[in-house]
ROBASE-24924 format. One line per field, with one value per atom (N, C-alpha, C): residue number from 1; x, y, z; atom name; chain; residue in one letter. Coordinates in nm, 3 decimals. Layout:
REM ROBASE-24924
dose = (NUM:...)
east = (X:...)
north = (Y:...)
up = (Z:...)
panu = (CA:...)
marvex = (A:...)
vexpa = (A:...)
//
This chain:
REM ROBASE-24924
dose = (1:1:1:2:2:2:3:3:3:4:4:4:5:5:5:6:6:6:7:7:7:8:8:8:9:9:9:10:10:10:11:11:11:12:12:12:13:13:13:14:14:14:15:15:15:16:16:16:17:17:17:18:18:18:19:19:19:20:20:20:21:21:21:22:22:22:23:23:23:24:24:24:25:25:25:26:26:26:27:27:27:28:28:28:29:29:29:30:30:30:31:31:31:32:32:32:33:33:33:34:34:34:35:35:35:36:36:36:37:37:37:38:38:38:39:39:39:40:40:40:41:41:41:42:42:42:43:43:43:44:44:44:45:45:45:46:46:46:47:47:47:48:48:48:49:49:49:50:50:50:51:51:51:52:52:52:53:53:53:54:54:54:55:55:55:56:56:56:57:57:57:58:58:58:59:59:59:60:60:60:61:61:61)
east = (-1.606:-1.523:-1.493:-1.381:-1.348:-1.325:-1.372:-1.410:-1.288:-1.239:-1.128:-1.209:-1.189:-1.238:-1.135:-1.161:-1.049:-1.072:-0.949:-0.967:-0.915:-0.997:-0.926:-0.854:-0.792:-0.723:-0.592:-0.629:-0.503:-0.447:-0.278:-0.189:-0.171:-0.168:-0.144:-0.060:-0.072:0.040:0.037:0.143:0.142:0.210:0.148:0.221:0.259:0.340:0.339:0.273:0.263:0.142:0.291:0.245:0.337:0.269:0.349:0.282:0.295:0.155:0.166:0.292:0.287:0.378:0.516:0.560:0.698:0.682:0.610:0.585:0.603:0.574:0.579:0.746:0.773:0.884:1.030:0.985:1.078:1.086:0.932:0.934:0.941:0.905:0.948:0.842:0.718:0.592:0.602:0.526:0.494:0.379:0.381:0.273:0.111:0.126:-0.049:-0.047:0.053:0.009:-0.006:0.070:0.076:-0.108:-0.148:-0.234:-0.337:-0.368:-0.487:-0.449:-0.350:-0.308:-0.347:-0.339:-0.433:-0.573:-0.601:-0.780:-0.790:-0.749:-0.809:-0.764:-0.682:-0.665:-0.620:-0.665:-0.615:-0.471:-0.386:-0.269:-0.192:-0.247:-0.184:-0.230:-0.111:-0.193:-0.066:-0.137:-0.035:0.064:0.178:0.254:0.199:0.161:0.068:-0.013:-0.099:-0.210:-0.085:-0.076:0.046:0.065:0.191:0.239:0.147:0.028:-0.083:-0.150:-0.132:-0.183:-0.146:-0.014:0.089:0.111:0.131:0.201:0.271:0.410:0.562:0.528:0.610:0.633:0.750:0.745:0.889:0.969:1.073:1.242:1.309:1.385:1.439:1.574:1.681:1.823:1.843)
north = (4.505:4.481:4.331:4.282:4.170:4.093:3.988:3.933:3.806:3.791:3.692:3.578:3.499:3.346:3.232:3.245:3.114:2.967:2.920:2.801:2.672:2.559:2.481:2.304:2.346:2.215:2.182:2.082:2.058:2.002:1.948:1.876:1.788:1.700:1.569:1.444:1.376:1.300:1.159:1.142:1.011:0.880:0.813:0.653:0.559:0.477:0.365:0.226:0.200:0.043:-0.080:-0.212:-0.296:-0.400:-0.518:-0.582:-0.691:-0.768:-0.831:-0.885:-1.036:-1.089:-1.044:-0.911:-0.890:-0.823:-0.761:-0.703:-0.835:-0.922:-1.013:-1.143:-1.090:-1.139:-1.066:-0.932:-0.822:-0.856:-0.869:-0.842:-0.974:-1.074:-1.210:-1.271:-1.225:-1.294:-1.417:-1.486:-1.627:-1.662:-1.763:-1.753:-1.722:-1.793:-1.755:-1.599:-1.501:-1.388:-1.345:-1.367:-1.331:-1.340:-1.498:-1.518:-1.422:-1.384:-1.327:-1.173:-1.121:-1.002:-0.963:-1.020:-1.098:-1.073:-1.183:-1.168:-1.066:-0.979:-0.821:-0.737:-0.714:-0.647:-0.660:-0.806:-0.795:-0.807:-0.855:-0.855:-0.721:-0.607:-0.475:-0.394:-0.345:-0.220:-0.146:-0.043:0.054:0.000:0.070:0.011:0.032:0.155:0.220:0.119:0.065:-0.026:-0.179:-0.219:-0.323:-0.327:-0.225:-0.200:-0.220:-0.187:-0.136:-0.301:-0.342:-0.506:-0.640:-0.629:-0.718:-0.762:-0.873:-0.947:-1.006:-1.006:-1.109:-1.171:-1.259:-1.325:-1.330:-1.361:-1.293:-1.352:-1.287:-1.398:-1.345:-1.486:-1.468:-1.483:-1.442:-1.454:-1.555)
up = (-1.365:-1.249:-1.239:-1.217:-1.231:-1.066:-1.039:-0.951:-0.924:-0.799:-0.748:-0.727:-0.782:-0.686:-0.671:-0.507:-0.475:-0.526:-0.557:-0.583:-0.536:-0.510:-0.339:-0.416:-0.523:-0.614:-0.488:-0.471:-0.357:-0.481:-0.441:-0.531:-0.533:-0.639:-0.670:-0.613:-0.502:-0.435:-0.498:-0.538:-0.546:-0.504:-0.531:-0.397:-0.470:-0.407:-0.475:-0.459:-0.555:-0.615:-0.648:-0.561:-0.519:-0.570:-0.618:-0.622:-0.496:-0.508:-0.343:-0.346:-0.466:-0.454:-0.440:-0.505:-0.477:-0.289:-0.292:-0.159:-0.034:-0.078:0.054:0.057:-0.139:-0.072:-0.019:-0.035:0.001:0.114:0.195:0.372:0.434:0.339:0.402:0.460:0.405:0.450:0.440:0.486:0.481:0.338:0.271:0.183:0.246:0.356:0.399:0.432:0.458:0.455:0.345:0.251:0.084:0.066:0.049:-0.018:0.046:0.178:0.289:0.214:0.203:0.130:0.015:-0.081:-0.245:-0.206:-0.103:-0.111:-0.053:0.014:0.039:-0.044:-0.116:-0.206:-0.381:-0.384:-0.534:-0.609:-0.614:-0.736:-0.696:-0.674:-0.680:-0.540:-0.490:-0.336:-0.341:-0.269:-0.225:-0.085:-0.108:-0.024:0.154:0.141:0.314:0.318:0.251:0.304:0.334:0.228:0.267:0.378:0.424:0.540:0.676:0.680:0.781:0.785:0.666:0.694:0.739:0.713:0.686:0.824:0.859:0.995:0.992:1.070:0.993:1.107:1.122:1.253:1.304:1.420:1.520:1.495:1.494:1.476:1.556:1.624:1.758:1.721:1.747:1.743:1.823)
panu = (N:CA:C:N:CA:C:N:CA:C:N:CA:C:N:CA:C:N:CA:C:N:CA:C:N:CA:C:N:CA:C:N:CA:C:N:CA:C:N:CA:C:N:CA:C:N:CA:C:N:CA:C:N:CA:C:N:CA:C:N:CA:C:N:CA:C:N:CA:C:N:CA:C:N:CA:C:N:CA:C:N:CA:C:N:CA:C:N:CA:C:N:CA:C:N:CA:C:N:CA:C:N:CA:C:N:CA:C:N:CA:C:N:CA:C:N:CA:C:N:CA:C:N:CA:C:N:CA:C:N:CA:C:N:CA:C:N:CA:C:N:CA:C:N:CA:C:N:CA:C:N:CA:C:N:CA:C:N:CA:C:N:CA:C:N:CA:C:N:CA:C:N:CA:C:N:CA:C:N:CA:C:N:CA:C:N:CA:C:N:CA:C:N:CA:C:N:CA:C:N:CA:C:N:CA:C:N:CA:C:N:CA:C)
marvex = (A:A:A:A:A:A:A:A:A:A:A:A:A:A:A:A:A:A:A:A:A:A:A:A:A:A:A:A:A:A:A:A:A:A:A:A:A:A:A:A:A:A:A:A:A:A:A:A:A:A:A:A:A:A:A:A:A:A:A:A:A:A:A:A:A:A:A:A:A:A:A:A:A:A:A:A:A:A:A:A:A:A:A:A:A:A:A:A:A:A:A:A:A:A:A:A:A:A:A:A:A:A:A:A:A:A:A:A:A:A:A:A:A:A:A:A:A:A:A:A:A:A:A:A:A:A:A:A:A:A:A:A:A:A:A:A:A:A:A:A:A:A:A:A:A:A:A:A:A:A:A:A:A:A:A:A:A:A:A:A:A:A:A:A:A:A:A:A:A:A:A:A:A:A:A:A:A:A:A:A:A:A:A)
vexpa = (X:X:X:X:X:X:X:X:X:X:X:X:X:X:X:X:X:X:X:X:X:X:X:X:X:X:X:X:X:X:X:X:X:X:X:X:X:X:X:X:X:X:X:X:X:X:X:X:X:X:X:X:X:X:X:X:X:X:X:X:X:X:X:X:X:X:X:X:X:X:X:X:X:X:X:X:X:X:X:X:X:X:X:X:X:X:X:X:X:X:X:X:X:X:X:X:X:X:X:X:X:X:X:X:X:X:X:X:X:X:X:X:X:X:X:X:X:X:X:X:X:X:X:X:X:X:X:X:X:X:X:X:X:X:X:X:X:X:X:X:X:X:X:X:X:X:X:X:X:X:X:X:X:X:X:X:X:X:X:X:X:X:X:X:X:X:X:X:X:X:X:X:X:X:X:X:X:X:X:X:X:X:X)
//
């Protein structure tokens, strides 16, 4: 008798990996956010963490 077993493989998502430097000059960081960005994460991050870290500063019209 042959027996069912479930199987719980969710699917593969994948993100994208930025690099700081282009990442901060896309968004227009300032270098001291760049560099504070680097020392928490290294040369390479995903763009969600990026995003979640990053602080611009205000520009006023």
């Amino acid at each position: 008798m042959a027996k069912h077993i479930e199987s719980n493989i969710e699917e593969t998502t994948y993100r994208r990996i930025w690099s700081v430097a282009d990442f901060a000059r896309r968004y227009r960081l300032s270098k001291e956010e760049e560099i504070k960005l680097i020392a928490l994460f290294g040369p390479f991050a995903g763009e969600h963490e990026l995003l979640m870290n990053a602080r611009r500063s205000t520009v006023f019209r």
